[in-house]
Residue frames as a rotation matrix with the C-alpha (Angstrom) as fourth column:
UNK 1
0.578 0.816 0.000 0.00
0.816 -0.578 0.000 0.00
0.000 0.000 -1.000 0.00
UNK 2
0.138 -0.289 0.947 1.02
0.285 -0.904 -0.317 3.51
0.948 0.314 -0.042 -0.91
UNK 3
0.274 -0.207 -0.939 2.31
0.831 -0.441 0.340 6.15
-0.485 -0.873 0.051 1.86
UNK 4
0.478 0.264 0.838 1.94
0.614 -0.783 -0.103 9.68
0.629 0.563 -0.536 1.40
UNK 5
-0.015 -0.729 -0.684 3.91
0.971 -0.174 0.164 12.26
-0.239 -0.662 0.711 2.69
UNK 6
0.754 0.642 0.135 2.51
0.641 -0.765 0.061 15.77
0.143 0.040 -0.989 2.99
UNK 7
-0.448 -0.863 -0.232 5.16
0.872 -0.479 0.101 19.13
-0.198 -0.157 0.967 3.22
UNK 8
0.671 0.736 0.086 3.56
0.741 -0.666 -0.089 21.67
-0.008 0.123 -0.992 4.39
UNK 9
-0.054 -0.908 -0.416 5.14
0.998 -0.060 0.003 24.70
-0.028 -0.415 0.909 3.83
UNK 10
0.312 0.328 -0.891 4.58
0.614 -0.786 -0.075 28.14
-0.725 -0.524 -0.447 5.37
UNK 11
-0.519 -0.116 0.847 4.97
0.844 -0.226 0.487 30.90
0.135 0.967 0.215 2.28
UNK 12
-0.466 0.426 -0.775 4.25
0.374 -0.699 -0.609 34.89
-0.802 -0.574 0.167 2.49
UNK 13
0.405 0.894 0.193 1.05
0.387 0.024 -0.922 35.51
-0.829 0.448 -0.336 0.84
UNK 14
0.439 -0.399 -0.805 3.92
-0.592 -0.803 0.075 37.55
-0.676 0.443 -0.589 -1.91
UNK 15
-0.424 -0.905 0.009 5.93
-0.769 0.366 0.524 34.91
-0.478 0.216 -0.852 -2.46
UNK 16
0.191 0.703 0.685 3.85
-0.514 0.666 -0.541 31.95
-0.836 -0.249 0.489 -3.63
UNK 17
0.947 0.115 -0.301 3.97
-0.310 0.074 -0.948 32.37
-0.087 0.991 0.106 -7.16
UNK 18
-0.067 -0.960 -0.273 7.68
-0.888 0.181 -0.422 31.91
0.454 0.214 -0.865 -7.26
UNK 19
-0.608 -0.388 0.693 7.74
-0.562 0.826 -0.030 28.84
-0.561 -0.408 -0.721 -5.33
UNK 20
0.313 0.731 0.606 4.95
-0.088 0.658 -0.748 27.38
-0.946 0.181 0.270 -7.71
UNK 21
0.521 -0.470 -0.713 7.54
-0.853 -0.306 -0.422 28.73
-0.020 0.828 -0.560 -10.45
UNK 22
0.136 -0.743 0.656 10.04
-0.984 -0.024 0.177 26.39
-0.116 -0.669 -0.734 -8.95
UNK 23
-0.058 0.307 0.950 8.23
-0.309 0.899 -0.310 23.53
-0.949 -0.312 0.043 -8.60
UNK 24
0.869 0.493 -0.037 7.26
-0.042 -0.002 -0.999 23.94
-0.492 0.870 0.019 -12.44
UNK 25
0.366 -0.797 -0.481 10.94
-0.924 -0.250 -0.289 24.45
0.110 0.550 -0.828 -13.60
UNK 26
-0.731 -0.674 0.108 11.81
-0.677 0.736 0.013 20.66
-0.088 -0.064 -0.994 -12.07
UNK 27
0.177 0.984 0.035 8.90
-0.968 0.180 -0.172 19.05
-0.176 -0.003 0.984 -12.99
UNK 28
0.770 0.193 -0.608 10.22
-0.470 0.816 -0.337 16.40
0.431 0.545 0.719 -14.48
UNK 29
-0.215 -0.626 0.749 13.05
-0.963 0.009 -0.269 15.80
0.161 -0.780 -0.605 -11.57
UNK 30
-0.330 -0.424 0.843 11.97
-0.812 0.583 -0.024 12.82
-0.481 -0.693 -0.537 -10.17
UNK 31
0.799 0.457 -0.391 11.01
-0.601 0.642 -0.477 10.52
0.033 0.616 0.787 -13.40
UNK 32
-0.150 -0.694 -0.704 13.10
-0.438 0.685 -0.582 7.58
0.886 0.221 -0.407 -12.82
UNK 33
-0.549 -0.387 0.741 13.29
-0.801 -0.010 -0.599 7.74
0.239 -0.922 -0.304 -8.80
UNK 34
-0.793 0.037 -0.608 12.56
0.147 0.980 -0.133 4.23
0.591 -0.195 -0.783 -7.43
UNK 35
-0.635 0.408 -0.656 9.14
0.742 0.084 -0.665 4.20
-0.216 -0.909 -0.356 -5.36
UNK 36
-0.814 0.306 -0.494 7.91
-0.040 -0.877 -0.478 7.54
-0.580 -0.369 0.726 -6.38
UNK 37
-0.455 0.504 0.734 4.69
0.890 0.254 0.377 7.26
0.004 0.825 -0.565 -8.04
UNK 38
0.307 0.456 0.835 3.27
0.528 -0.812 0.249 11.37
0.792 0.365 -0.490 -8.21
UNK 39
-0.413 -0.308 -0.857 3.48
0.793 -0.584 -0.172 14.46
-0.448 -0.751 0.485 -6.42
UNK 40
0.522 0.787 0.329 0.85
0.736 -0.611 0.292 17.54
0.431 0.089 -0.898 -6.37
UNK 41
-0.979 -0.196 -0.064 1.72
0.206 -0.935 -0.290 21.27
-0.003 -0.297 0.955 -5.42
UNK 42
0.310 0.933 -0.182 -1.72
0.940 -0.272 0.206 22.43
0.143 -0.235 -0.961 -3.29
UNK 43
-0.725 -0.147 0.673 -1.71
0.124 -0.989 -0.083 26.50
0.678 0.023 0.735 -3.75
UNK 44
-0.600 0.522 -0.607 -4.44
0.685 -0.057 -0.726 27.41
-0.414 -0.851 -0.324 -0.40
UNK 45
-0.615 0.598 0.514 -7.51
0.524 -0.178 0.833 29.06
0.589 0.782 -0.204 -1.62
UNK 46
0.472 0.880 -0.053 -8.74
0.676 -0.323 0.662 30.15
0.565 -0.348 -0.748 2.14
UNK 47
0.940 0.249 0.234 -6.56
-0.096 -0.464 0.880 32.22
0.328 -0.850 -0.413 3.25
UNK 48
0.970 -0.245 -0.010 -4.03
0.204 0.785 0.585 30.01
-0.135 -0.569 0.811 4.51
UNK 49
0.688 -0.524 -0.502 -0.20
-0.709 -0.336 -0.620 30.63
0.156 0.782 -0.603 3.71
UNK 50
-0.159 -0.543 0.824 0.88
-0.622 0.704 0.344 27.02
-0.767 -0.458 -0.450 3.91
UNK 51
0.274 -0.061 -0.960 1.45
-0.889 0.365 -0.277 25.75
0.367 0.929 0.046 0.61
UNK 52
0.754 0.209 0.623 0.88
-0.376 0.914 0.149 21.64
-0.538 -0.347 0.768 0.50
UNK 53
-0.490 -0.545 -0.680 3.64
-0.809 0.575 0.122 19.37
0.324 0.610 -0.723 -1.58
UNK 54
0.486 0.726 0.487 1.50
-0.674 0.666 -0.320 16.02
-0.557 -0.173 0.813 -1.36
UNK 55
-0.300 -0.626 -0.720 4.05
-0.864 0.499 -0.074 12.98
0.405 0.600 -0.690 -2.65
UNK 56
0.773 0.570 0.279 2.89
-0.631 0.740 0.233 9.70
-0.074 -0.356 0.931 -3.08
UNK 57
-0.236 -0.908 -0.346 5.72
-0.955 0.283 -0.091 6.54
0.181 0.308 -0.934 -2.59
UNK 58
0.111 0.395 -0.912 5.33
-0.102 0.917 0.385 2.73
0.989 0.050 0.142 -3.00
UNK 59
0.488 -0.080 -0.869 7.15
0.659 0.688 0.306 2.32
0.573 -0.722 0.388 0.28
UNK 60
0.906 -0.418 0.061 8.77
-0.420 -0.875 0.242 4.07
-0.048 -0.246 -0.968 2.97
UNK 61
0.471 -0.848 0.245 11.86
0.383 0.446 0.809 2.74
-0.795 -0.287 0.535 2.07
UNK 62
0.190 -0.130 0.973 11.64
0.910 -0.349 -0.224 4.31
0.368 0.928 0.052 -1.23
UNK 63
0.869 0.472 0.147 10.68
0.333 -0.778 0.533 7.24
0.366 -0.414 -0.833 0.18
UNK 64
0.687 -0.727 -0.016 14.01
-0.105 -0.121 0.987 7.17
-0.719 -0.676 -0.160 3.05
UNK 65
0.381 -0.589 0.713 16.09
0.835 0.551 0.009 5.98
-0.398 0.592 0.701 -0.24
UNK 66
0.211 -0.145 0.967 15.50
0.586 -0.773 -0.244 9.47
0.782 0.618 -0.078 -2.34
UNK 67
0.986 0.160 -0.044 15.63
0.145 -0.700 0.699 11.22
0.081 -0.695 -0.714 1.09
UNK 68
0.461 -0.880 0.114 19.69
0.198 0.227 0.954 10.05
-0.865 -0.417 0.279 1.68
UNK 69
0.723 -0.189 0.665 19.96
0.687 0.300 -0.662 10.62
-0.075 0.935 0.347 -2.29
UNK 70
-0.895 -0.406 -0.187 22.88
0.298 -0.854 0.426 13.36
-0.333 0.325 0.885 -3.97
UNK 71
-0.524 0.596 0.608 19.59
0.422 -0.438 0.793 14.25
0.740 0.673 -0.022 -6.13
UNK 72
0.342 0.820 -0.458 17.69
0.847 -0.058 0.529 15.33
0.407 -0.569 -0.715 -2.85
UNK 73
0.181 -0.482 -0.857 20.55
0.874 -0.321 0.365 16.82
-0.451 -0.815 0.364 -1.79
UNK 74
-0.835 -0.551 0.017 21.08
0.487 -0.723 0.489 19.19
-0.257 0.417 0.872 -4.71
UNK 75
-0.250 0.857 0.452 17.42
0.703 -0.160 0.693 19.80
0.666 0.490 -0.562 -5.05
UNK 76
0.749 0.247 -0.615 17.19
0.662 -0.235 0.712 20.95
0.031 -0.940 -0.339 -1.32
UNK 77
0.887 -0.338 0.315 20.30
-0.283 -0.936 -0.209 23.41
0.365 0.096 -0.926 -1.44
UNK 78
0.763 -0.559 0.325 22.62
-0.131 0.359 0.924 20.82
-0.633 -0.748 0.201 0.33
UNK 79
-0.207 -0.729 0.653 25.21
-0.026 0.671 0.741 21.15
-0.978 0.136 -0.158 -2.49
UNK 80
0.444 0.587 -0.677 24.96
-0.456 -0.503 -0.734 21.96
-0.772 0.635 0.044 -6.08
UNK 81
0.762 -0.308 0.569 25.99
0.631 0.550 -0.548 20.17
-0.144 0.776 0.613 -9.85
UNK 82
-0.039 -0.865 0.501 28.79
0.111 -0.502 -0.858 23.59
0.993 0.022 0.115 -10.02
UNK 83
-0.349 -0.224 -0.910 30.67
0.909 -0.316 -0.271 24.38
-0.227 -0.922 0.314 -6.59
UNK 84
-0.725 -0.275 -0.631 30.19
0.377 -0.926 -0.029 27.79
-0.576 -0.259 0.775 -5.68
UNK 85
-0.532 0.743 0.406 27.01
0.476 -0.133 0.869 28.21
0.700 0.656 -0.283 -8.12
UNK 86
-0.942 0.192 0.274 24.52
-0.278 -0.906 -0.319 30.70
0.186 -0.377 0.907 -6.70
UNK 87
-0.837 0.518 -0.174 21.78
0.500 0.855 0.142 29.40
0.222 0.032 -0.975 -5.28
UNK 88
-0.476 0.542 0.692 18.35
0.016 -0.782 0.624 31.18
0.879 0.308 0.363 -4.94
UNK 89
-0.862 -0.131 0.490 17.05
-0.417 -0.367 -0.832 32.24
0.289 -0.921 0.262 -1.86
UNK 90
-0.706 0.650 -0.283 14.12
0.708 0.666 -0.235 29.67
0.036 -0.366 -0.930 0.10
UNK 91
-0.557 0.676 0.483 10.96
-0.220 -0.680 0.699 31.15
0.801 0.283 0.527 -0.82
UNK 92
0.468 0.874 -0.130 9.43
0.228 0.023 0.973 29.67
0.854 -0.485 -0.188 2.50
UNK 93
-0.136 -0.583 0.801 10.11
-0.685 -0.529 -0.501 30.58
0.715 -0.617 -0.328 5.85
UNK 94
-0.525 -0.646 0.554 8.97
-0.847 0.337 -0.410 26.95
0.078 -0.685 -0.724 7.38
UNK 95
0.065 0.385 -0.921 7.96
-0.644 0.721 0.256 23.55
0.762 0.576 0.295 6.87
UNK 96
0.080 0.246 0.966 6.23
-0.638 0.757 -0.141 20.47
-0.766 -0.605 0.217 8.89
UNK 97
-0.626 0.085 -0.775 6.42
-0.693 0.394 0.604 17.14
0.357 0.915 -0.187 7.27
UNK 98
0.293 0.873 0.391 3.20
-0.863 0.417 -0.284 14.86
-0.411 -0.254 0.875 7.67
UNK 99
-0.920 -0.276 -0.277 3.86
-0.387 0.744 0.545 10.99
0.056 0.609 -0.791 6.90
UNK 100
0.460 0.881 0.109 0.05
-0.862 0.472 -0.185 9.06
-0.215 -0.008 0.977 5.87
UNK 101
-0.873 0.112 0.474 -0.59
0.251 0.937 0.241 5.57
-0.417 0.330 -0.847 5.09
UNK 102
-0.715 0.675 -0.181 -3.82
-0.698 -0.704 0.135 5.18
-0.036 0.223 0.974 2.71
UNK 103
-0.932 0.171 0.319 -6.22
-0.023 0.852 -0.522 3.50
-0.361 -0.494 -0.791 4.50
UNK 104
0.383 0.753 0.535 -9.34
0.377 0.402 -0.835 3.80
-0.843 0.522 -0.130 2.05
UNK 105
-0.596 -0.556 -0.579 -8.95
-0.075 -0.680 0.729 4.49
-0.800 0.478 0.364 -1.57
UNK 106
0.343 0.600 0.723 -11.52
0.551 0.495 -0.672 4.72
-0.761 0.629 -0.160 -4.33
UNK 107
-0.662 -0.632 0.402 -11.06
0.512 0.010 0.859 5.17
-0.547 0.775 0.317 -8.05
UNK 108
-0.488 0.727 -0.483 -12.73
-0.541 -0.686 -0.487 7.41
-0.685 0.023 0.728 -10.11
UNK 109
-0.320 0.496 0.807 -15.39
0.504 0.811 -0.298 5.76
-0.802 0.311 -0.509 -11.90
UNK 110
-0.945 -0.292 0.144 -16.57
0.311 -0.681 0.663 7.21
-0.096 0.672 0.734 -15.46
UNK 111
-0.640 0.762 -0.099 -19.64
-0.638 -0.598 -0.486 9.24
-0.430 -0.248 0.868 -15.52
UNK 112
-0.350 0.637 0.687 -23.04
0.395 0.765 -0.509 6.92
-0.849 0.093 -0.520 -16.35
UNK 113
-0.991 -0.075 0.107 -24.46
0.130 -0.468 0.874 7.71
-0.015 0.881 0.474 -19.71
């Protein structure tokens, strides 16, 4: 069964767009990565200024795999593909991570004619 891992992450009401910029420039980042099967960017609609990241993984071993990765590490700022490259300033100011299990799941069914 799947395990979801939620990153919530705290974003001034200014900044959003750029971090949804972000997310859009590496879209295509984790096609290969072992375990990962999607990942959603939730923009808040009430208010809120806690942008969601919502990643689904087969396992949490997958999951702890890409965490320990070099690719996590240069994605996250820990380290970069040129030394001494410039790196762009963290558009949030602070993040919880949430770990699920999914314990019901239904499929979408197509509409009845």
């Amino acid at each position: 069964m799947s395990i979801v891992k939620i990153n919530a992450i705290t974003v001034p009401a200014d900044s959003g767009d750029e971090l949804g910029r972000r997310f859009a420039a590496h879209s295509g980042s984790m096609a290969g990565v072992g375990g990962f099967e999607g990942f959603e960017l939730l923009r808040p609609t009430d208010g809120r200024t806690q942008w969601l990241v919502l990643t689904r993984w087969a396992d949490e071993e997958s999951y702890a795999a890409w965490r320990s990765s070099q690719d996590f590490a240069r994605s996250h700022g820990h380290g970069s593909a040129e030394e001494g490259a410039a790196r762009p300033r963290p558009v949030g100011t602070a993040s919880e991570l949430w770990s699920y299990t999914v314990a019901v799941e239904q499929e979408q069914t197509a509409e009845r004619q």
